[in-house]
N, CA, C and O atoms as a DFTB+ gen file, in Angstrom:
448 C
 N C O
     1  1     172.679     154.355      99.543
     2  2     172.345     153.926     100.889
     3  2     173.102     154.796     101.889
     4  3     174.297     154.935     101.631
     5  1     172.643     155.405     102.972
     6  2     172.645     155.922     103.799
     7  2     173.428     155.258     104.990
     8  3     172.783     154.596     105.803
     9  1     175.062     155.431     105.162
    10  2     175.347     154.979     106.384
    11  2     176.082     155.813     107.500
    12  3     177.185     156.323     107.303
    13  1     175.426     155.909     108.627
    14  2     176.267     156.853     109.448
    15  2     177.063     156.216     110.758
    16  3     176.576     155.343     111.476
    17  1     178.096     156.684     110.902
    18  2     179.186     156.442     111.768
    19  2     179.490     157.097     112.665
    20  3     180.255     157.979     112.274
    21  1     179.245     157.169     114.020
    22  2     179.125     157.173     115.310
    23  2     180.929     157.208     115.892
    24  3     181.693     156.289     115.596
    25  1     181.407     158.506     116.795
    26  2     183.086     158.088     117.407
    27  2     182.591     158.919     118.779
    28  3     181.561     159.227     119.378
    29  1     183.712     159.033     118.837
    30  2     183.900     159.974     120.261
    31  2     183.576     159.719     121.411
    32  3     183.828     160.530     122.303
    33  1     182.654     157.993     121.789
    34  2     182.626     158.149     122.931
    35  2     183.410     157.382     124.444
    36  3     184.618     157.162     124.537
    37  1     182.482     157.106     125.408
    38  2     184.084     156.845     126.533
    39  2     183.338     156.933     127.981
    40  3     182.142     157.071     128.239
    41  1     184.626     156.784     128.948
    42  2     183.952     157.121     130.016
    43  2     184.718     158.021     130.074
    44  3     185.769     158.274     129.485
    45  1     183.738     158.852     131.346
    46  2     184.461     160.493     131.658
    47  2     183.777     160.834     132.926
    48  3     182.714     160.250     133.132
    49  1     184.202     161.676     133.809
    50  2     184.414     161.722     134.846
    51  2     182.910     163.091     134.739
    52  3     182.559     163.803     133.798
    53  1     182.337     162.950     136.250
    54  2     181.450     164.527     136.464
    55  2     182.218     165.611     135.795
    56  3     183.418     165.824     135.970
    57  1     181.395     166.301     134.986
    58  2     181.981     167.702     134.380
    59  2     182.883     167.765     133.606
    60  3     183.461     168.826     133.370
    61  1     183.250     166.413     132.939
    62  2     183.963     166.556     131.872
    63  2     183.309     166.429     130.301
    64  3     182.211     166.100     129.852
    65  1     184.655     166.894     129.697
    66  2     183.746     166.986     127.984
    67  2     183.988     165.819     127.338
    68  3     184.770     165.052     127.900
    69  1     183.308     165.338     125.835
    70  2     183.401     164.143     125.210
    71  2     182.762     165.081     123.803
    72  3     181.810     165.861     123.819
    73  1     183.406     164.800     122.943
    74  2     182.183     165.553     121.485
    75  2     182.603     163.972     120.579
    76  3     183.451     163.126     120.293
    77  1     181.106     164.499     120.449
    78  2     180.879     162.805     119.500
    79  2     181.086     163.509     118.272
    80  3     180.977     164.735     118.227
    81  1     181.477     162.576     116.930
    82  2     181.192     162.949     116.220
    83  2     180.354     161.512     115.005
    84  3     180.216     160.294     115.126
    85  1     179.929     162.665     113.773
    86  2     179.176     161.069     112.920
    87  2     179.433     161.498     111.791
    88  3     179.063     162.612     111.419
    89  1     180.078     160.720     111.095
    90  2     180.275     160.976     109.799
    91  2     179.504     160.228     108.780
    92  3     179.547     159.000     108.863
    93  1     178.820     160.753     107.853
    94  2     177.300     160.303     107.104
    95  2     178.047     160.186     105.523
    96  3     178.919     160.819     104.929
    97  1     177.084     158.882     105.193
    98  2     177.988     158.627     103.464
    99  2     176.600     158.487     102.710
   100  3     175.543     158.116     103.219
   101  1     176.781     158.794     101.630
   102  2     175.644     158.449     100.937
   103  2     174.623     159.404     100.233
   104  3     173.904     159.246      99.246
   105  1     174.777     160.233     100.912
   106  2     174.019     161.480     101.240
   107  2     174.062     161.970      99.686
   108  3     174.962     161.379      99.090
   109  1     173.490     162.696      99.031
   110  2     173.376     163.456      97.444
   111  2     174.406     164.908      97.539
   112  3     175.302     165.323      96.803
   113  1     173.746     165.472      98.917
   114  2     173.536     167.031      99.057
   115  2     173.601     167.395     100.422
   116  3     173.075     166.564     101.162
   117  1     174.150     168.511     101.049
   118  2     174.551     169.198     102.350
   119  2     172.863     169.842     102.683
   120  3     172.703     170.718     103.533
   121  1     171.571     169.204     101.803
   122  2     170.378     169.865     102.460
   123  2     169.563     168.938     103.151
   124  3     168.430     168.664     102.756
   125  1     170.203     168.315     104.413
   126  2     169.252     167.442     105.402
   127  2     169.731     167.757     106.422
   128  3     170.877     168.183     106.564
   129  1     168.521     167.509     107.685
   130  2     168.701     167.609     108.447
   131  2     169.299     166.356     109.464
   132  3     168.954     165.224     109.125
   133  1     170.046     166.456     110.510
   134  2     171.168     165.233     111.051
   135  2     170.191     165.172     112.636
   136  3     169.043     165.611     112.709
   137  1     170.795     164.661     113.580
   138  2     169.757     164.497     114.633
   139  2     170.906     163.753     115.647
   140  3     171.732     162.948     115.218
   141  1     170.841     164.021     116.565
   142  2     171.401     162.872     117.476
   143  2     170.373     163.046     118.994
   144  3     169.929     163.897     119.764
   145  1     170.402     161.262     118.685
   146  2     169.215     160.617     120.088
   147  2     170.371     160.105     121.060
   148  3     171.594     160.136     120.923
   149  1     169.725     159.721     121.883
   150  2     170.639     158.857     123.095
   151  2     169.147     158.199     123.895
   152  3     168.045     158.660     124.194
   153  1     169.897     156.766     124.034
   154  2     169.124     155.688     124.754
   155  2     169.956     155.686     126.147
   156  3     171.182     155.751     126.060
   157  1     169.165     155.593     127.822
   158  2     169.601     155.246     128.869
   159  2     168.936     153.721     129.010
   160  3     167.916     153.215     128.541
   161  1     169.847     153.301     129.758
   162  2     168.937     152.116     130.119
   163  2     167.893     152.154     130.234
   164  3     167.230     153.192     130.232
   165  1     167.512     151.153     130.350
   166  2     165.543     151.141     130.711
   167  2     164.555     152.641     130.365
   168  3     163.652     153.119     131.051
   169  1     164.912     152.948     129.537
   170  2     164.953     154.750     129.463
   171  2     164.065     154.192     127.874
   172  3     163.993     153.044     127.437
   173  1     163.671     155.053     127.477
   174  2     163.575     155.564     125.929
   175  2     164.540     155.978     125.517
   176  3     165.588     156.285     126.086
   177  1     164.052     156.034     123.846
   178  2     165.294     156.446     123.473
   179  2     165.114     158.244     123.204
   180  3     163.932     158.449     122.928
   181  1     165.671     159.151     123.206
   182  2     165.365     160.649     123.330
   183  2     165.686     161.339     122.294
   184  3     166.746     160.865     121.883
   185  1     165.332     162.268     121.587
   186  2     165.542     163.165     120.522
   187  2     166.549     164.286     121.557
   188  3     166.058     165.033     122.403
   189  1     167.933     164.187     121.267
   190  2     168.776     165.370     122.037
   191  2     169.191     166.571     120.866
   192  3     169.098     167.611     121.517
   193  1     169.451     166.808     119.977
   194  2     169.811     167.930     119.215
   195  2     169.971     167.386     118.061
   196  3     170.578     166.355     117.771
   197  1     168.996     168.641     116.940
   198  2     168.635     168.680     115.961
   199  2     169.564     169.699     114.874
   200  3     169.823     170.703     115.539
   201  1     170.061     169.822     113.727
   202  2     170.556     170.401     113.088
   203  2     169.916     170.326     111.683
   204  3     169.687     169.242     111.146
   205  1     169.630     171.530     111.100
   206  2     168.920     171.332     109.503
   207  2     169.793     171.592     108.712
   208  3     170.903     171.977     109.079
   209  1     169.520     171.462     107.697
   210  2     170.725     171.660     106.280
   211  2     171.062     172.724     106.327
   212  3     172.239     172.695     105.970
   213  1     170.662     174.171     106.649
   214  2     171.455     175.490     106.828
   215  2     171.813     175.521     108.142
   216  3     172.136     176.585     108.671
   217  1     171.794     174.338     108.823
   218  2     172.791     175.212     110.361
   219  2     171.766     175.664     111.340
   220  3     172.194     176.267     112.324
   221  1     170.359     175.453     111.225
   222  2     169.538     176.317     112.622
   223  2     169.772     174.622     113.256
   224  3     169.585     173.580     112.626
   225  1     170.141     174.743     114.399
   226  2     170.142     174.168     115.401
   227  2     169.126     174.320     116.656
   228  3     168.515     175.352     116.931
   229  1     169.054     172.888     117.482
   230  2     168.222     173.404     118.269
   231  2     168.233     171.842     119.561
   232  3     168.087     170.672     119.208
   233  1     168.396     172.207     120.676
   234  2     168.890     170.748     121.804
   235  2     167.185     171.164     122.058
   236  3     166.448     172.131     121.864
   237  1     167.085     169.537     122.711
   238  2     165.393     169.527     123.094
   239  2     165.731     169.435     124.400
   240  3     165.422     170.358     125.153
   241  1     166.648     167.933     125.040
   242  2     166.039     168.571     126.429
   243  2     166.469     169.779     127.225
   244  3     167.442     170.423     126.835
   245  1     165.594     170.248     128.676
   246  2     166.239     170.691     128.805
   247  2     166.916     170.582     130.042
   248  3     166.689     171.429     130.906
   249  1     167.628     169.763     130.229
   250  2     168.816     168.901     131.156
   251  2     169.766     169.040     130.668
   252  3     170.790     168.964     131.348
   253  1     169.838     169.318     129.194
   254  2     170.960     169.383     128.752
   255  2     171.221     170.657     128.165
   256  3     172.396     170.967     127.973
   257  1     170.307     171.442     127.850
   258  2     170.275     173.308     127.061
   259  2     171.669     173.440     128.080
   260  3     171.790     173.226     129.287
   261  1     172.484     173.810     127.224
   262  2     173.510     174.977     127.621
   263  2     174.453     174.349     128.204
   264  3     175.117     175.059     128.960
   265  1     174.829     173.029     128.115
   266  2     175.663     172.045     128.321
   267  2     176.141     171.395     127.033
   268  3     177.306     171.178     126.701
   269  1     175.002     171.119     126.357
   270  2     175.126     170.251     124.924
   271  2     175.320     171.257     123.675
   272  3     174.730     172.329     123.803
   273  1     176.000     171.086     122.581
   274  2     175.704     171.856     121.726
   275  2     175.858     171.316     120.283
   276  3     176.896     170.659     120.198
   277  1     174.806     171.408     118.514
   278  2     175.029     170.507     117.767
   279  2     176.211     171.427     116.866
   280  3     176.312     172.638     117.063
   281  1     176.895     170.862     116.079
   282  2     177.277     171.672     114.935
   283  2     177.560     170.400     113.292
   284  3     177.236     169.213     113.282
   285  1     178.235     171.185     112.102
   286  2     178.140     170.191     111.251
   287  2     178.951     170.457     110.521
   288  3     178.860     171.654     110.248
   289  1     180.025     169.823     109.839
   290  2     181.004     170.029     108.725
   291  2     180.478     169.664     107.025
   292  3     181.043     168.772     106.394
   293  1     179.402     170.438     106.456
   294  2     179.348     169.521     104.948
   295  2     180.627     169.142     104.295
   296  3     180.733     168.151     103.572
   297  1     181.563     169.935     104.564
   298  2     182.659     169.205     103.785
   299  2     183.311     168.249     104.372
   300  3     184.280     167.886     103.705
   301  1     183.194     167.794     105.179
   302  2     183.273     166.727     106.057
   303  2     182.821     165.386     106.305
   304  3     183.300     164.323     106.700
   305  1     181.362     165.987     105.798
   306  2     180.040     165.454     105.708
   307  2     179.965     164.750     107.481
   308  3     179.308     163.722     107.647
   309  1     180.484     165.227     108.359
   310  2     179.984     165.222     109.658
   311  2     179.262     166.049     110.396
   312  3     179.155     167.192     109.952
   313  1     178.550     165.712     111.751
   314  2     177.954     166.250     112.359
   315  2     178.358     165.715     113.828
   316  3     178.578     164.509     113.942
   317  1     178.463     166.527     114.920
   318  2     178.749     166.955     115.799
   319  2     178.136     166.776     117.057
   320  3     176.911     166.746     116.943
   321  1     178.584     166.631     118.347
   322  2     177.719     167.060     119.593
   323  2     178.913     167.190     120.633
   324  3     179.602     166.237     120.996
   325  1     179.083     168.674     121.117
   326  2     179.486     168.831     121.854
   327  2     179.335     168.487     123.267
   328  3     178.585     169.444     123.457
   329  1     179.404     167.937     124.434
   330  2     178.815     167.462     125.591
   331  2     179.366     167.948     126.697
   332  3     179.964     167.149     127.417
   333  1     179.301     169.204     127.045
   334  2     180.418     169.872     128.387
   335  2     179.607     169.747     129.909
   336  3     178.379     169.671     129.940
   337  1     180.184     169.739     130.779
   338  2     179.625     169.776     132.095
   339  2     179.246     168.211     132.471
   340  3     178.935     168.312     133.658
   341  1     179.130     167.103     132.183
   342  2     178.817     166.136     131.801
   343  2     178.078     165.494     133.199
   344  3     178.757     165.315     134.211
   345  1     177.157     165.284     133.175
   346  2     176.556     164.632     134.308
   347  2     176.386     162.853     134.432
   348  3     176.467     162.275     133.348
   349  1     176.161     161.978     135.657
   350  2     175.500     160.782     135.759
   351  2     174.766     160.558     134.452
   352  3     175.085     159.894     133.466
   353  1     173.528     161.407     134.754
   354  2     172.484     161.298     133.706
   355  2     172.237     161.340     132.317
   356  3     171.277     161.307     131.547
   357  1     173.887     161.455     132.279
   358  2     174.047     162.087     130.906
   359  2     174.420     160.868     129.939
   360  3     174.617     160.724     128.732
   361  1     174.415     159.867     131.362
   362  2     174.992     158.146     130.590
   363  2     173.495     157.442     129.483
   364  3     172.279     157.258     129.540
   365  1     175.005     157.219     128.301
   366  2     173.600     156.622     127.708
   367  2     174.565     156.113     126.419
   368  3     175.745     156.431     126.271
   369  1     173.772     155.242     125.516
   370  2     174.357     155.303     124.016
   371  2     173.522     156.272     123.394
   372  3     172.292     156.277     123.332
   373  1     174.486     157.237     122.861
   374  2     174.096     157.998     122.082
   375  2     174.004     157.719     120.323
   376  3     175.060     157.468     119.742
   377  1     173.052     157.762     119.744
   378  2     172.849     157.575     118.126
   379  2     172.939     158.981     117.342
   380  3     172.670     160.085     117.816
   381  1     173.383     158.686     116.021
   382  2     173.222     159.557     115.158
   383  2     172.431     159.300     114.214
   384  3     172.798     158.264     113.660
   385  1     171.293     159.840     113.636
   386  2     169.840     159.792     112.461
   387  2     169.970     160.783     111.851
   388  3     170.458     161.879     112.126
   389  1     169.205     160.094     110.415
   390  2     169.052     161.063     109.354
   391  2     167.784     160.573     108.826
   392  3     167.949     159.669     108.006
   393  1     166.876     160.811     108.988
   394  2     165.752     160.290     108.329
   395  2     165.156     158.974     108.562
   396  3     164.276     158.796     109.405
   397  1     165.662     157.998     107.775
   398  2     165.445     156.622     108.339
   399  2     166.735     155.530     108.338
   400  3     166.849     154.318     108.157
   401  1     167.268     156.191     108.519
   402  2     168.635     155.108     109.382
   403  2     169.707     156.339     110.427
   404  3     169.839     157.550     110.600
   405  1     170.357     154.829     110.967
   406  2     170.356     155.232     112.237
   407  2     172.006     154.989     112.587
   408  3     172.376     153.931     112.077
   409  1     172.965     155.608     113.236
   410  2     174.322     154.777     113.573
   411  2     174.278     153.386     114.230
   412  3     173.199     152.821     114.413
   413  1     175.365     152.877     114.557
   414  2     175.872     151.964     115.386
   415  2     175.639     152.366     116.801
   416  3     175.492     151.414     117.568
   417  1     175.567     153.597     117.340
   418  2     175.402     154.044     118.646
   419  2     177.044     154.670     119.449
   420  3     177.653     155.642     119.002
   421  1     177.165     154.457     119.769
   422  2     178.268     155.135     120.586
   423  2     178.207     155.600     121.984
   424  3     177.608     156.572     122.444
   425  1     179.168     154.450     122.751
   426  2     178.695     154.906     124.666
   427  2     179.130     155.503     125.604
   428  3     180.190     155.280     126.189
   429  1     178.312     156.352     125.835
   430  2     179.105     157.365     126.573
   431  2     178.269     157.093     128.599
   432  3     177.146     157.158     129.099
   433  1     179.482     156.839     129.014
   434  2     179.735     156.731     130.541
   435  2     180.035     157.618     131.169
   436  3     181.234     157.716     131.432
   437  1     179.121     158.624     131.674
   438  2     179.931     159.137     133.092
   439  2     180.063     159.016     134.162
   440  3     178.996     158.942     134.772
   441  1     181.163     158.937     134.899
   442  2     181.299     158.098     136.187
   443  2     182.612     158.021     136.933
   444  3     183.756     157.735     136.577
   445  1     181.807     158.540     138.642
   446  2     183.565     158.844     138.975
   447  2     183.823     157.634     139.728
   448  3     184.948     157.412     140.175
C-alpha cells in the first residue's frame, strides 16, 4: 500500500521560499512518476509539477514556470517542490500523488 507524506508547509510572507517535501512508502521501484497538485479555496484542485521515474520534470501552470521547481531523492524515496518568489495566489493546500493515492495535503499561506 501506497502512503505518501506531505511537510514543509507554513505561512510565509510575499516572495518568500517554502519547499515541500513528500516522502512515499510502499513503492517496489524508483520507476514512477510523483506529481504534486494544490487545492485553493473554492478553486479546483490543479496539477502543479510533474516528475517521472528518470527525472524529466515539468510545472504546468504557468503562474508558477520559473518560480516553482520539482526534484526527487530515490534514495530517499522523496519528492520535492521548490516554491520561490511566493505569491497571494500561491495560497493553497498543496497534495502529493502517485497514481491513485494521494497525501494528507499540506498548507501553505502566503500572507503579509
Amino acid at each position: 500500500q501506497v502512503q505518501l507524506v506531505e511537510s514543509g508547509g507554513g505561512l510565509v510572507q510575499p516572495g518568500g521560499s517554502l519547499r515541500l517535501s513528500c516522502v512515499a512508502t510502499g513503492l517496489t521501484n524508483g520507476n514512477y512518476r510523483l506529481n504534486w497538485y494544490r487545492q485553493a479555496p473554492g478553486k479546483r484542485r490543479e496539477l502543479v509539477a510533474t516528475i517521472s521515474g528518470t527525472g524529466v520534470s515539468r510545472i504546468v501552470p504557468n503562474d508558477v514556470k520559473g518560480r516553482f521547481s520539482i526534484s526527487r531523492d530515490d534514495a530517499k524515496n522523496t519528492v520535492y517542490l521548490q516554491m520561490d518568489n511566493l505569491k497571494t495566489d500561491d495560497t493553497a493546500v498543496y497534495y502529493c500523488n502517485q497514481a491513485d493515492s494521494w497525501g494528507q495535503g499540506t498548507q501553505v499561506t502566503v500572507s503579509s
